[in-house]
C-alpha positions in Angstrom: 21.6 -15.7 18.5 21.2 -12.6 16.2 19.0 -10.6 16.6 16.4 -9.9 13.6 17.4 -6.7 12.1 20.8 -6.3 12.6 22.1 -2.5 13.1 24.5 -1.3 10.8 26.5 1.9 10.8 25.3 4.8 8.9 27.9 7.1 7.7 25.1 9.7 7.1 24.0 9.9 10.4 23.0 13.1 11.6 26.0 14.9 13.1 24.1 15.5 17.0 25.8 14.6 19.7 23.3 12.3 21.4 23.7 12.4 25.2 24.1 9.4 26.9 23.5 8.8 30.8 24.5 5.2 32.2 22.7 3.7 35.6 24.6 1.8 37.1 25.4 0.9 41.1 29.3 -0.9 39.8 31.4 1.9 39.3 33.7 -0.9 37.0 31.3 -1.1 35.2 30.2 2.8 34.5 34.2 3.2 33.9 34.0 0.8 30.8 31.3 1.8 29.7 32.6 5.3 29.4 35.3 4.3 27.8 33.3 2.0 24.9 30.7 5.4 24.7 33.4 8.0 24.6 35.3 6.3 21.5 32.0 7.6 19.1 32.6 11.0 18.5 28.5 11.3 17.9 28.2 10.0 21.7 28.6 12.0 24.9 28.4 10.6 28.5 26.4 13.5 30.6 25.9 11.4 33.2 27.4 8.3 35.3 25.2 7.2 38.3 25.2 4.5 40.7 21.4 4.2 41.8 18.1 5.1 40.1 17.5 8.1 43.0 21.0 9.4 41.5 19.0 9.1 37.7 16.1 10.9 38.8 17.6 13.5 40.5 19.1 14.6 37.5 16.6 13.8 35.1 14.9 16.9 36.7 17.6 18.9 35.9 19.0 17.9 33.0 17.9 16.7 29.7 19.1 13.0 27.9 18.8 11.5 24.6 19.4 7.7 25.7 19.2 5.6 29.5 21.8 2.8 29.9 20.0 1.6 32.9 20.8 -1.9 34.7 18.4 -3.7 36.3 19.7 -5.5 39.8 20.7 -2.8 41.9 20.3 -1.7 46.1 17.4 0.1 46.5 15.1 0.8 43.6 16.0 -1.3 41.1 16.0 -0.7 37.0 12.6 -2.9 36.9 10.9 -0.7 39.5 12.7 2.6 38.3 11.9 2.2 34.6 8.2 4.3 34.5 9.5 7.0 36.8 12.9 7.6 34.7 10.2 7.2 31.3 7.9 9.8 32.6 11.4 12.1 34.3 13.4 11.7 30.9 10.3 12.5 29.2 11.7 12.8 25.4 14.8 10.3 26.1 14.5 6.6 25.3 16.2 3.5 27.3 18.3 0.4 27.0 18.2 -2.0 29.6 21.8 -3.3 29.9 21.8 -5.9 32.4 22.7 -10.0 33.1 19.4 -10.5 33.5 18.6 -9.8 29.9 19.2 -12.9 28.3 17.9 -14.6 25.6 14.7 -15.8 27.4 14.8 -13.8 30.6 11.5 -12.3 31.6 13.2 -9.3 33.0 13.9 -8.0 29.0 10.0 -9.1 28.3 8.9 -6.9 31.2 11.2 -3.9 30.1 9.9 -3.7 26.9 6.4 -4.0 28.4 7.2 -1.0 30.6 8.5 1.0 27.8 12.2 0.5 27.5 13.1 0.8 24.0 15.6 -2.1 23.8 17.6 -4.6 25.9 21.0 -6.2 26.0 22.8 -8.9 28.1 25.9 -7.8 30.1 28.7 -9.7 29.3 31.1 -10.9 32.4 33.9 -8.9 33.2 36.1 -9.9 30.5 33.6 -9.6 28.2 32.8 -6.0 27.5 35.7 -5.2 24.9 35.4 -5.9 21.0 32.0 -7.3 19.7 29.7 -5.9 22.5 31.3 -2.7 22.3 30.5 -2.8 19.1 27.0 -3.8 19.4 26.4 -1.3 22.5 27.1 1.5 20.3 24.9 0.6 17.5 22.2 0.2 19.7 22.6 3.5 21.2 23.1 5.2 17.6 19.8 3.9 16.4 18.0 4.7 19.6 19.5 8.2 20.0 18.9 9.2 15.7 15.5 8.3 16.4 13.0 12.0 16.8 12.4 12.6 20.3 9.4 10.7 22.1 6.4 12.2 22.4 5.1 12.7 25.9 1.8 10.6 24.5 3.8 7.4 24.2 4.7 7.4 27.7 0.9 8.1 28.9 -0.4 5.1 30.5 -4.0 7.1 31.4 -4.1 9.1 28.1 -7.5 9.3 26.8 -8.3 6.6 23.8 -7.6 8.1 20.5 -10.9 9.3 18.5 -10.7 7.4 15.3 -11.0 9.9 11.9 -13.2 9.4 9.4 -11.5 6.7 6.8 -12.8 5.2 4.2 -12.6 1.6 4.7 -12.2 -0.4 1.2 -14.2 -3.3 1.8 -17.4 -4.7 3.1 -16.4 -8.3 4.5 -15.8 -9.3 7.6 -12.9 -9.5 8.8 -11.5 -13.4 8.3 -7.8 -13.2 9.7 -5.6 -10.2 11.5 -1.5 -10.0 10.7 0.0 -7.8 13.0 3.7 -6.9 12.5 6.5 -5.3 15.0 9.9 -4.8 15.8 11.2 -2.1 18.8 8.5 -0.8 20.5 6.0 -3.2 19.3 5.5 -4.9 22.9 3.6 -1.9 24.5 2.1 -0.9 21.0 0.3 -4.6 20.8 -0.6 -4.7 24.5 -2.4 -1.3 23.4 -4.0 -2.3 20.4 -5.1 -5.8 21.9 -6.8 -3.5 25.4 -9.1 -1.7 22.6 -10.2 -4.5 20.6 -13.5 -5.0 20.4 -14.1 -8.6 21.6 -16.9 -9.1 19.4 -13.5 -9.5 16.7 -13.0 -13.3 16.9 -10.8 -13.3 13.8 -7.7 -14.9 14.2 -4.7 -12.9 15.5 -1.2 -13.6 13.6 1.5 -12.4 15.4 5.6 -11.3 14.6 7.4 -9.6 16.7 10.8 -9.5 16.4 12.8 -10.9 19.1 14.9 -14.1 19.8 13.0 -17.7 19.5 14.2 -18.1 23.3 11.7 -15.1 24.8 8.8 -16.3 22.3 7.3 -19.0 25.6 7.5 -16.1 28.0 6.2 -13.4 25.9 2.9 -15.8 25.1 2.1 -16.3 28.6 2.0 -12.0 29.0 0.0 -11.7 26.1 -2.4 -14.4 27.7 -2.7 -12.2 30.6 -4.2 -9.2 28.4 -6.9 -11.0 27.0 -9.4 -13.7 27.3 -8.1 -15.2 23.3 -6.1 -18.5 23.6 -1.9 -17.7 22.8 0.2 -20.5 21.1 4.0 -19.8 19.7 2.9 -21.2 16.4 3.9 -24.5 15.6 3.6 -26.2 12.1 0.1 -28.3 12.1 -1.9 -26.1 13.9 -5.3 -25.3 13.0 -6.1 -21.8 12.8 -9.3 -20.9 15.1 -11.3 -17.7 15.6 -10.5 -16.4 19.4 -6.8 -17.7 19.3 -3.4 -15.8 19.1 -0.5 -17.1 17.3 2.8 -15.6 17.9 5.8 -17.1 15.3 8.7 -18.3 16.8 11.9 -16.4 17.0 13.5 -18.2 14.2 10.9 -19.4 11.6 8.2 -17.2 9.7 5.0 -17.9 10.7 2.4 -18.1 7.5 -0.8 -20.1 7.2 -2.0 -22.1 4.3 -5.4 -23.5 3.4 -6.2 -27.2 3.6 -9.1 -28.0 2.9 -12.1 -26.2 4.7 -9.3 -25.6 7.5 -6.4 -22.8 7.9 -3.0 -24.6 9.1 0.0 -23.0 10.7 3.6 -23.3 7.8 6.4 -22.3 9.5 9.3 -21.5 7.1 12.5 -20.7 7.4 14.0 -19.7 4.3 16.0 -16.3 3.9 13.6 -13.3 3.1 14.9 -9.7 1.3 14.9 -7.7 4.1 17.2 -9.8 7.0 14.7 -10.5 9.1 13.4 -14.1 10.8 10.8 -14.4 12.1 9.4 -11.6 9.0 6.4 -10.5 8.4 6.7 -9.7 5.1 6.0 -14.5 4.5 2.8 -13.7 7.1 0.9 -10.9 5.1 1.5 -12.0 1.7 0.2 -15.5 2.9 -2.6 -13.8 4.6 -3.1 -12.1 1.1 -3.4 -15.3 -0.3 -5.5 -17.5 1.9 -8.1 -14.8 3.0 -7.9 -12.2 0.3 -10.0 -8.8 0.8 -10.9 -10.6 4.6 -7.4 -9.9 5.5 -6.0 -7.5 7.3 -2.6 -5.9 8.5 -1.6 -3.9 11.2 1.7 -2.2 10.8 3.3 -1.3 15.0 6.8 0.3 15.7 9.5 -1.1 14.6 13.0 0.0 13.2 13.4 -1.1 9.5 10.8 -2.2 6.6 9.5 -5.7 7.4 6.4 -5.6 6.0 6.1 -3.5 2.9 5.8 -6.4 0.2 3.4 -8.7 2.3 1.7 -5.2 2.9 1.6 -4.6 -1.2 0.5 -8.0 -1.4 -2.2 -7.8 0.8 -3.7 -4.7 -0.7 -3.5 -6.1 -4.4 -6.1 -8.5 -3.5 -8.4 -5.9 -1.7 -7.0 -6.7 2.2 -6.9 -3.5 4.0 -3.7 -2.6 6.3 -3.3 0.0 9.3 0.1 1.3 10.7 0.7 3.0 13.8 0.9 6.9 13.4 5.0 8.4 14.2 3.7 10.0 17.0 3.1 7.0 19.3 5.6 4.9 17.9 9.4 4.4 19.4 10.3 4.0 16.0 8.2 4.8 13.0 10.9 3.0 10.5 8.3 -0.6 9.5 4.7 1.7 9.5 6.7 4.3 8.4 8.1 2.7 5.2 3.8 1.2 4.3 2.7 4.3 5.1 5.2 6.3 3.0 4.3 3.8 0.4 0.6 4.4 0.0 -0.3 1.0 1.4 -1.9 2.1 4.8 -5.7 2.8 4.6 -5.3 5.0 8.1 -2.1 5.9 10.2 -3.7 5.9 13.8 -2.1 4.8 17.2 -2.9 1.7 18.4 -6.0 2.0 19.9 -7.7 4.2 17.3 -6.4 0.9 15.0 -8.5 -1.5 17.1 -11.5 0.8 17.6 -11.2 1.2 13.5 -11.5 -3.0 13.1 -14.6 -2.6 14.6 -16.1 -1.0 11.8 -15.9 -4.2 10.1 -18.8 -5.5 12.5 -22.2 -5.8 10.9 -23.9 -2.8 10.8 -20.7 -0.4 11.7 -18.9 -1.1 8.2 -19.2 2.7 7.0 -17.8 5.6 8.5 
């Protein structure tokens, strides 16, 4: 399956050499991927390691732009390594390559929870050559243009973000919640849903891009975090205060009003921008069914899903939030609202979900 914003090859990339370090305990495998990195002339292997000890041991020395790290392998393995290498690379991001990272496999659900900035399947043994090599070194492109990382994103204990004074546009309460992400988005939402007040009952509409196949799995982590009910949204349902819906990974989820109730419309008809599920189809029909009640929240994510339900939204007095570029993994989606004048506040994700609670009676003014 495709994934939902393809990466294309920029001929105006920057010129860096980004440093690439590959984890992995099958030396035939380091060899070809050495071979598939070496053939960019923006890429350069600094290190090829066998076991995560091997990672860390440099990481203390030496400095990386992107982690090819796999996950099954003797003695710590990628899973278990993943914070240590995140705090030890400290600016460098990482890809989980690994078998286990298949469409559906919890293992790429739990990296991403973790902090790994991406995941991809290893192909067999005959495999590795022509479209994955391809694919591999677009992946490692986008993640190694991207500004370095920011010590804060990696700070699981890092104090909760004071929000600034903003002025918030409207004095309803808050009807419905849109949230939108792409790479990065996993942790970003897991923040954002920790600080939310639980006195918020509105309900939670959720894309995230990745393939329909993880969509079950990531819903039962998401239950985990929080005492809300999670669906995957299917066509039909009823919209409740309290519950989470997360669209599938190959229909945009969008809700329509029918009579005194909000229904769940999945649709699945190409959108501008390339990418299903889109949130671009959610906002605008959160713009539509709860007007100035409605409101986005714009988390990491490479691209611009987004930006026209976000213009949408704001039109009819809705009121949309996107993470700030310092805690994001990629500040391409709430980059490109905030850039165009649609965000009311740029704030990490907690300062986002201490903000909604404003919108409370009696805490509407800042």
């Amino acid at each position: 399956m495709a994934r939902p914003q393809p990466l294309i090859s920029d001929p105006a990339r920057s010129t860096r050499t980004i440093r690439v370090m590959l984890v992995d305990d099958s030396l035939v495998v380091r060899s070809i991927l050495e071979r598939i990195v070496d053939q960019h002339p923006a890429l350069k292997i600094c290190a090829s390691v066998a076991s995560a000890h091997d990672a860390l041991a440099y990481l203390a020395c030496e400095s990386v732009d992107v982690v090819i790290l796999d996950i099954e392998m003797p003695g710590m393995n990628g899973i278990d390594a993943l914070p240590h290498i995140l705090e030890r690379a400290a600016k460098a991001r990482v890809l989980i390559l690994s078998s286990n990272c298949v469409e559906g496999g919890p293992a790429a659900i739990e990296a991403l929870s973790l902090g790994a900035s991406d995941t991809l399947a290893k192909p067999g043994r005959g495999s590795f050559s022509g479209r994955f090599a391809e694919v591999l070194t677009e992946r490692i492109l986008a993640l190694g243009d991207q500004p370095p990382l920011p010590a804060t994103v990696r700070s699981v204990q890092r104090p909760v973000s004071v929000p600034v004074a903003v002025v918030i546009e409207t004095d309803q309460p808050i009807e419905c919640i849109a949230v939108a992400a792409s790479t990065g988005g996993i942790p970003a939402f897991a923040n954002f849903l920790a600080h939310l007040d639980p006195r918020i009952t509105a309900p939670i509409l959720l894309t995230q891009h990745l393939p329909d196949a993880f969509m079950e799995f990531y819903a039962k982590q998401i239950a985990t975090m929080t005492n809300r009910q999670v669906h995957v949204a299917e066509a039909g349902m009823a919209v409740e205060r309290g519950h989470i819906y997360l669209a599938p990974g190959d229909a945009h989820l969008m809700v329509v009003a029918n009579g005194s109730r909000r229904d769940i419309l999945l649709d699945r008809h190409p959108v501008e921008n390339g990418c299903c599920p889109s949130a671009d189809p959610m906002i605008g029909a959160v713009a539509d069914v709860y007007g100035r009640r409605g409101v986005a929240v714009i988390l990491s994510g490479m691209g611009r899903d987004g930006v026209l339900g976000a213009a949408r939204l704001k039109s009819v007095g809705g009121t949309i939030f996107a993470q700030a570029p310092e805690s994001c993994v990629v500040w391409g989606m709430p980059g490109a609202v905030a850039k165009a004048g649609l965000a009311v506040a740029t704030l990490d994700p907690d300062a986002i979900a201490l903000m909604l609670g404003r919108f409370l009676p009696g805490r509407r003014k800042p």
